[in-house]
C-alpha positions as CSV (number, residue, x, y, z in Angstrom):
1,X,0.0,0.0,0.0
2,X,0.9,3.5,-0.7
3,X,0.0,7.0,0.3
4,X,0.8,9.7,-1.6
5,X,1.4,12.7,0.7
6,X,2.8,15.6,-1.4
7,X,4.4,16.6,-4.7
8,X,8.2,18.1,-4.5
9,X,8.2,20.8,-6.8
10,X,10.9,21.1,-8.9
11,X,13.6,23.6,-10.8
12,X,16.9,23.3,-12.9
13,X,20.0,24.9,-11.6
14,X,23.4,25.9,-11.9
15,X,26.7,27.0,-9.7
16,X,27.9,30.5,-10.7
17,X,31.2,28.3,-11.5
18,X,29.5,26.3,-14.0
19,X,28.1,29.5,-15.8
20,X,30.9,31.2,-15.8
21,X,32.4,28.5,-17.3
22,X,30.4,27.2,-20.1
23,X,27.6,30.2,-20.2
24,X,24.0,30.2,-19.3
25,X,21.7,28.8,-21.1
26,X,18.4,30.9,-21.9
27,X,16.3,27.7,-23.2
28,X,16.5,24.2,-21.8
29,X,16.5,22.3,-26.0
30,X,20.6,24.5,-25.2
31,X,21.0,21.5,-22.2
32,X,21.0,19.2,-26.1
33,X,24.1,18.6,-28.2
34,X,26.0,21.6,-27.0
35,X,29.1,22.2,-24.6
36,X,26.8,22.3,-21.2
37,X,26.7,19.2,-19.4
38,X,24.1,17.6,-16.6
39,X,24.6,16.0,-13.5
40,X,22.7,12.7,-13.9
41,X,21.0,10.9,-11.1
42,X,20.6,7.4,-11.1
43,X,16.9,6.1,-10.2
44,X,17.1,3.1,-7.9
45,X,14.6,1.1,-9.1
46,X,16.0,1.0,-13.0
47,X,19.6,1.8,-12.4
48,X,19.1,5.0,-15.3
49,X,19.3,8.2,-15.4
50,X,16.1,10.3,-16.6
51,X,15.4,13.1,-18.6
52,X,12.9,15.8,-18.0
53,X,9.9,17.6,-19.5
54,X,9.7,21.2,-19.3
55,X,6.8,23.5,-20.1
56,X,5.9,26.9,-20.8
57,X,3.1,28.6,-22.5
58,X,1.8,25.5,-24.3
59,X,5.4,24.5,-25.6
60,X,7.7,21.5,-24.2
61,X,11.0,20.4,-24.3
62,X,12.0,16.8,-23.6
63,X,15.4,17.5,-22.2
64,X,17.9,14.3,-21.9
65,X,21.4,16.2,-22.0
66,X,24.9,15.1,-21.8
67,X,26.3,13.8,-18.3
68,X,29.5,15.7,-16.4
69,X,28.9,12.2,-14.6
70,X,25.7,10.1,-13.0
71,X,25.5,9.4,-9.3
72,X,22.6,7.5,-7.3
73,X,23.0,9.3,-4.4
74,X,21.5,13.0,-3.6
75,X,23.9,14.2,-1.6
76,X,26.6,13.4,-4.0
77,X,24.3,14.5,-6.7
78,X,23.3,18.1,-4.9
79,X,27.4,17.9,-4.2
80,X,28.2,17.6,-7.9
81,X,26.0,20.7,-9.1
82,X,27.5,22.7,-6.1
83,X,31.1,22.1,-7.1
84,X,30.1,23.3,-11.0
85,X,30.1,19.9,-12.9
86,X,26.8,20.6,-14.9
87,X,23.5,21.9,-14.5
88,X,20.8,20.1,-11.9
89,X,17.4,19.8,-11.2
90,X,16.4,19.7,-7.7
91,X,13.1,19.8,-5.7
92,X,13.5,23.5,-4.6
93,X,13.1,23.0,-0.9
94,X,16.8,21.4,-1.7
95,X,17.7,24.3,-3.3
96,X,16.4,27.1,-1.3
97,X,19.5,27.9,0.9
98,X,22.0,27.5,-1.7
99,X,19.6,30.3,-3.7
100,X,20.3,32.4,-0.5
101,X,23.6,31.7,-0.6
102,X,24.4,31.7,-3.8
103,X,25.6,28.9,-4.3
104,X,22.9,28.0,-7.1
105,X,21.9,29.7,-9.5
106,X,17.8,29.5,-11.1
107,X,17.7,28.8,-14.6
108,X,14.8,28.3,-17.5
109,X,12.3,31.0,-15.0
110,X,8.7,30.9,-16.6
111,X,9.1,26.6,-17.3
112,X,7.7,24.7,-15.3
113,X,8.6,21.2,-14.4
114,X,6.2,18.1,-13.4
115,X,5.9,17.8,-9.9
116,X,7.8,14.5,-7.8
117,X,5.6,12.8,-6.2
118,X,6.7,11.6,-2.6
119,X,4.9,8.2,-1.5
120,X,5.0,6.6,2.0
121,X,4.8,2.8,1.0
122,X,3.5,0.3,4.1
123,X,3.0,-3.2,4.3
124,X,-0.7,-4.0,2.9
125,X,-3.3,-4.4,6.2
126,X,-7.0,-4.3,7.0
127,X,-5.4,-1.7,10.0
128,X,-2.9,0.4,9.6
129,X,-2.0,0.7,13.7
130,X,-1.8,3.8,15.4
131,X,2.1,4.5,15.3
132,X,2.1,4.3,11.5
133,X,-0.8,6.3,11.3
134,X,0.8,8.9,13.4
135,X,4.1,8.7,11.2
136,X,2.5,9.1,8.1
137,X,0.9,12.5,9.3
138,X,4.1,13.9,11.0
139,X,6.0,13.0,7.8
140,X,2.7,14.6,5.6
141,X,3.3,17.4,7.9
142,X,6.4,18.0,7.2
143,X,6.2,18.3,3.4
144,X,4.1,21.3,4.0
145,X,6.2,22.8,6.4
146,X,8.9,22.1,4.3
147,X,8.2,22.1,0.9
148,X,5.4,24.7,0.7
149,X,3.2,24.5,-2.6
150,X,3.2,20.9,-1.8
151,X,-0.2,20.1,0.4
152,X,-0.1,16.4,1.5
153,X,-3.0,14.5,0.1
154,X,-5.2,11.8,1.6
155,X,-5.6,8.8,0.1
């Protein structure tokens, strides 16, 4: 069983190294057969990375890119984009204090990425107890505390 309790929303970034460095790009189709490169991250469940749809007024861009390198682990991936290997798309709670501290930098403004959803997955029951219950709503909780614009949702 599975409850889905809120949607990360997302954005594309960059260090001020990495632009400096290879240039900023003004549309994401630029992230395609050029010099910039992406910081992959490996999904656990197939082992590949994925690319991303963007949108904005009506128009989309499947964006697949070229990899500095692919990691399966966020903090090495979040690590990765910080030190200016290639551009990175993070749920932007992640990115919020390296925006403050600019560290990152926002790229594509306007386009607007499909939302992650975030799942708590439980053993299948007739009665969830009262301890998972209780977990389920603190963690719920925190995604809107946390990642505002993302309002858990019963299931």
């Amino acid at each position: 069983m599975a409850r889905l309790i809120g949607d990360f929303q997302l954005g594309v970034y960059a260090a001020p190294s990495y632009l400096a460095r290879a240039g900023t790009p003004l549309h994401p189709r630029e992230l395609e057969d050029t010099h910039h490169r992406i910081v992959g991250l490996l999904w656990a469940r197939t082992g590949k990375t994925l690319g991303y749809t963007m949108h904005l007024d009506g128009e989309s861009a499947q964006v697949q890119g070229r990899y500095a390198l692919s990691v399966d682990d966020g903090n090495a991936y979040l690590a990765a984009g910080l030190a200016g290997l290639g551009v990175l798309w993070l749920p932007q709670y992640m990115a919020r204090a390296h925006l403050a501290s600019g560290e990152l930098v926002p790229l594509f403004e306007g386009w607007r990425l499909d939302p992650m959803p975030l799942y708590i997955a439980f053993a299948p029951s007739r009665h969830v107890s009262a301890k998972l219950r209780v977990f389920i709503e603190w963690v719920a909780g925190l995604m809107v505390v946390h990642a505002p614009g993302s309002p858990a949702r019963a299931r």
